[in-house]
C-alpha distance (Angstrom), angle and dihedral (degrees) to the residues before:
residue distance angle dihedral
X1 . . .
X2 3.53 . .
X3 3.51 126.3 .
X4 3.97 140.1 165.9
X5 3.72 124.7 -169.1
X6 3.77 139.1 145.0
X7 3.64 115.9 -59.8
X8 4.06 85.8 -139.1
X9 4.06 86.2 63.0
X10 3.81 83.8 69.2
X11 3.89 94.0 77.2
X12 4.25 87.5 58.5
X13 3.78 97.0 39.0
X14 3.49 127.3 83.6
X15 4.22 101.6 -162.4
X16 3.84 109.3 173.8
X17 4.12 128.8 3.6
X18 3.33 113.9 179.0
X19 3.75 138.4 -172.8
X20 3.90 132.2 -126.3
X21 3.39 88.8 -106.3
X22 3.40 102.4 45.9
X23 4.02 95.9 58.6
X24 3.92 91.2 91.3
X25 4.49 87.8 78.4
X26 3.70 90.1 51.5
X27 4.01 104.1 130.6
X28 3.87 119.4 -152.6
X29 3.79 115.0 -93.7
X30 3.77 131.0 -151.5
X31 3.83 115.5 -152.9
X32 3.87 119.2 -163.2
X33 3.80 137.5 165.2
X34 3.73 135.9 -151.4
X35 3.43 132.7 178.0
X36 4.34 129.2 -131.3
X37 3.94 133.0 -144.9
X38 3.52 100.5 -86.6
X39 3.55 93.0 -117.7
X40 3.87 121.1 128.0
X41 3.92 90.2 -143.7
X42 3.91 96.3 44.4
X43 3.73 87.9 51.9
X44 3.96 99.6 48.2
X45 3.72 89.0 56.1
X46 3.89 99.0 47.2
X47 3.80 87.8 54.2
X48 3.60 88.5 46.9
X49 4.01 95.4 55.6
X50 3.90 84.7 46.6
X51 4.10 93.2 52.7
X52 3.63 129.7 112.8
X53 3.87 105.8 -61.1
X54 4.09 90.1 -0.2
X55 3.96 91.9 103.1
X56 3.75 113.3 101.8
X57 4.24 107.8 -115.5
X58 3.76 93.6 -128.3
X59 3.50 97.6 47.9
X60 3.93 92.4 46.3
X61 4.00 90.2 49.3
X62 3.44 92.9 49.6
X63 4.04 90.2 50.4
X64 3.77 87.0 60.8
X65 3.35 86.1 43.4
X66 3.59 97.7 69.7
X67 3.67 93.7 44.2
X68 3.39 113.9 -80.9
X69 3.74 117.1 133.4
X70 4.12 93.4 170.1
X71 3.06 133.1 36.4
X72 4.12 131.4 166.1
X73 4.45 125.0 163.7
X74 3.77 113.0 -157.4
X75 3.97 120.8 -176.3
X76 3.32 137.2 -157.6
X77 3.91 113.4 -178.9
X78 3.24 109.9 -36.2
X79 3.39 103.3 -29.3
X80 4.22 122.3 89.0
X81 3.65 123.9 -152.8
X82 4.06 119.3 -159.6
X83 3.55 119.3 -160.0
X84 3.90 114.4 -164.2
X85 3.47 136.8 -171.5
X86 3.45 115.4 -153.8
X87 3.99 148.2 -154.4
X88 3.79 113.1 -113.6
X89 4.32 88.7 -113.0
X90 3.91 90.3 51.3
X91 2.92 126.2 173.7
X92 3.88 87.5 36.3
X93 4.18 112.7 -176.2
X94 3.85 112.3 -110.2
X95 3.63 123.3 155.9
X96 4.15 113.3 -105.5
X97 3.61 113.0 -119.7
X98 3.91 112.8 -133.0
X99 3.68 89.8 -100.2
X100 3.97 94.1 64.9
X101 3.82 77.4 57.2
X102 3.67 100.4 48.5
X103 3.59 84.0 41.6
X104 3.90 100.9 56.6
X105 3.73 82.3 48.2
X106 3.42 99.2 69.7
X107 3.76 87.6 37.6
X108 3.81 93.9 64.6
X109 4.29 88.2 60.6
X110 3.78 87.9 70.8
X111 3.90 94.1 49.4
X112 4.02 121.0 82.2
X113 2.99 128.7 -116.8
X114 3.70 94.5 -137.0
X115 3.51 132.5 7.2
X116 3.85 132.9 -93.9
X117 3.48 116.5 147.7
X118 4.11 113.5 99.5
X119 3.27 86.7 -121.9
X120 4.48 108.4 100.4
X121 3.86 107.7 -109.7
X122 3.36 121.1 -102.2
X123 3.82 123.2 -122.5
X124 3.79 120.2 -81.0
X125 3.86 110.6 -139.0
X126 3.52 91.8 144.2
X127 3.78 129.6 -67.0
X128 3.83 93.2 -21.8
């Protein structure tokens, strides 16, 4: 599953309740946050290659490949959090296909150079 939506949605959304009982199928998540060009225009068209159906096949297969079973992107500003849940053996090493590539290409256009939102940078390790 992946999913993006406004961070503010959070406050009307109930998105998991579990029971006591239930806590034993919890998988691991990873958390991470990047920030955008603050540019209106730049930021409509990222979350329009990350809509439903948007995501390139190759690059979501080889997502799941690694491990991740979950995966949602909320944004507030200009800065995108991803929430992932994750196989026991994640990261798991598979080869990238040239389209993760191609794909973290165009990703980098929507990243700044520097930073100038007040909010502290997050951590470059690559596109997430």
């Amino acid at each position: 599953m992946l999913r993006f939506c406004e961070l503010e949605e959070v406050q009307s959304e109930l998105l998991v309740m579990l029971q006591p009982d239930e806590r034993a199928v919890l998988m691991a998540r990873r958390c991470f946050a990047l920030d955008l060009k603050n540019d209106a225009e730049l930021i409509a068209e990222y979350e329009a290659v990350h809509g439903p159906g948007a995501g390139w096949p190759a690059v979501i297969e080889h997502i799941k490949a690694t491990g991740v079973e979950v995966m949602e992107i909320w944004r507030t500003g200009d800065r995108l959090f991803m929430i992932a849940e994750v196989a026991d053996d994640y990261p798991r090493p598979v080869e990238a296909p040239a389209d993760v590539e191609r794909w973290e290409t165009l990703m980098w256009r929507f990243q700044p150079a520097k930073y100038s939102s007040g909010l502290p940078p997050s951590v470059i390790v690559g596109i997430w």
